[in-house]
N, C-alpha and C positions, 0 to 999 in steps of 0.2 A: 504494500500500500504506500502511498504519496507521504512522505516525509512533511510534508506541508501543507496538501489536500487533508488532512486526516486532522491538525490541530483546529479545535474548536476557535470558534470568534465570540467574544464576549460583546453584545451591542450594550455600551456606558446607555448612562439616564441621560434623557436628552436628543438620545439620536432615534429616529422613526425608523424602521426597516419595511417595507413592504416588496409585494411580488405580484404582479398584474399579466400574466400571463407570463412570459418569458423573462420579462422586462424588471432588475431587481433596482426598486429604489431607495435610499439614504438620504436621510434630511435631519441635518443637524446646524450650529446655530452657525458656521462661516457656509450654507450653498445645501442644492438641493445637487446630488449626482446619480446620474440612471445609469447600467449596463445591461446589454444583453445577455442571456444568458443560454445555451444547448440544452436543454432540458431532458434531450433522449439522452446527453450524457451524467450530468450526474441530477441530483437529485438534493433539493436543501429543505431543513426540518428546524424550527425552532421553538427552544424549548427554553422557557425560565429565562430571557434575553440571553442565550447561546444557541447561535449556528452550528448547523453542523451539515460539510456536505460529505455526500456519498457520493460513488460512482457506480453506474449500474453493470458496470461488468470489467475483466480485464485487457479486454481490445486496448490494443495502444493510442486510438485516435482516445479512447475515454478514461485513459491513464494522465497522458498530455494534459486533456482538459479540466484534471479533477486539480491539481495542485494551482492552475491558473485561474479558474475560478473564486479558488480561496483567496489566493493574493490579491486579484483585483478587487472583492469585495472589503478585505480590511484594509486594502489600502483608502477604499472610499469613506471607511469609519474613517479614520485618521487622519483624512482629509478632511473633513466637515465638523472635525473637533478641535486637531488641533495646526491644521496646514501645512503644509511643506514652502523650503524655501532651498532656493538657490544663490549664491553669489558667484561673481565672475569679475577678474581682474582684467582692466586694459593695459597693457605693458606695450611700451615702445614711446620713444622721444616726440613727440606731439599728439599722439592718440588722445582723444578727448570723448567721454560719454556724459550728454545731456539728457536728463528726461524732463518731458512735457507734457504733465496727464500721460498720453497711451501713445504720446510719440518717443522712440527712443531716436538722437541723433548723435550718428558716431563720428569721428573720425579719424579716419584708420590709415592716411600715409594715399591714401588713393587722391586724383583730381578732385574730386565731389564729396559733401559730403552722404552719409548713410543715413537714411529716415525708415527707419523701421516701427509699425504699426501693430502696438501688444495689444492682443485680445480684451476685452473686457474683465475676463474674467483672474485675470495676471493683475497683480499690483507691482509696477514698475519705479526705483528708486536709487538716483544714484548720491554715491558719499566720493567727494574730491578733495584731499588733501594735499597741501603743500608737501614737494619730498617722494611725494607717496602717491603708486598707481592708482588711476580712478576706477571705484568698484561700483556694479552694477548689481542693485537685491532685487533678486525678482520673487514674489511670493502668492499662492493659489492654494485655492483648495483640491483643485484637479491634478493631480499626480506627473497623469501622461501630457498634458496639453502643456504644463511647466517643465516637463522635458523637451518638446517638443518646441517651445520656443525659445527655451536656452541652446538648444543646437543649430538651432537659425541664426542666431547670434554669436554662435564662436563660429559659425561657417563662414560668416565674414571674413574672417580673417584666423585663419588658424595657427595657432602657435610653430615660429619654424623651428629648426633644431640648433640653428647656430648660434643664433644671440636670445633665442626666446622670446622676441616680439610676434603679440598677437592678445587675441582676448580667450583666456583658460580660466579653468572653474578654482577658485579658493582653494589650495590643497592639493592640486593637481601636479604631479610629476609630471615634468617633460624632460623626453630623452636628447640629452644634447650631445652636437658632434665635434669634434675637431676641427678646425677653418684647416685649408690647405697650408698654412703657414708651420702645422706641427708634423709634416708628412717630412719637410726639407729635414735636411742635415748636412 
């Protein structure tokens, strides 16, 4: 059985869980978030505000879907309780990040600058210090849609290997290389 499919979900006070055919909803106090969900594969029962899914057989397509299931639903608690957040560094000698409401504008060493348009549902915030790269907080109640727009935004410009300019997430290793100058001898 699923390592992760198999640990129960405890729904806190506070948060609604419901199931409208396939369709499982969560609504707690940062957003409401819906997922689909395969129903021929597994199966969810709640008891005493704990989850629990099953999987109706051990087919591998309903193996896959039994542990993905779990996770995308506690990810949707944890979203809507307590949010997820990202940060991202702009590194490089004139790199500048502005936000404006739900405009983000970057710039990143190109002719023009970047205007990049965050979802509504993104809360976008940047901190500039003297000294010090400008960081970009992006924070959601939605898991995947805040992944999805902080890779929008390091696509811009990705981190190179040789001096490290670019915009990378808080914490983030980058593998750096040698300049040809360490090959000579």
């Amino acid at each position: 059985m699923s390592r992760i499919g198999k640990l129960p979900i405890t729904i806190p006070s506070g948060v609604e869980y419901s199931l409208n055919g396939n369709v499982v909803s969560i609504k707690g106090k940062k957003g409401t978030l819906i997922q689909d969900i395969d129903l021929s594969c597994v199966s969810l029962s709640l008891e005493d505000n704990v989850l629990t899914i099953t999987r109706a057989t051990d087919a591998p397509n309903h193996r896959s879907k039994h542990g993905l299931y779990r996770a995308l639903i506690q990810n949707m608690i944890i979203g809507v309780t307590e949010g997820f957040k990202k940060q991202m560094e702009v590194i490089g000698v004139g790199y500048r990040a502005n936000a404006n409401g739900q405009l983000l504008e970057l710039a990143l060493g190109f002719s023009h600058q970047i205007v990049f348009e965050i979802p509504k549902e993104v809360v976008c915030t940047t901190v500039t210090e003297k000294g010090k790269a400008p960081v970009v907080n992006l924070e959601s109640h939605d898991k995947q849609l805040l992944g999805a727009v902080a890779a929008k935004i390091r696509s811009f410009r990705k981190p190179e290997p040789y001096k490290g300019k670019g915009i990378k997430f808080v914490g983030e290793e980058i593998r750096r290389k040698a300049g040809k100058s360490a090959g000579k001898k």
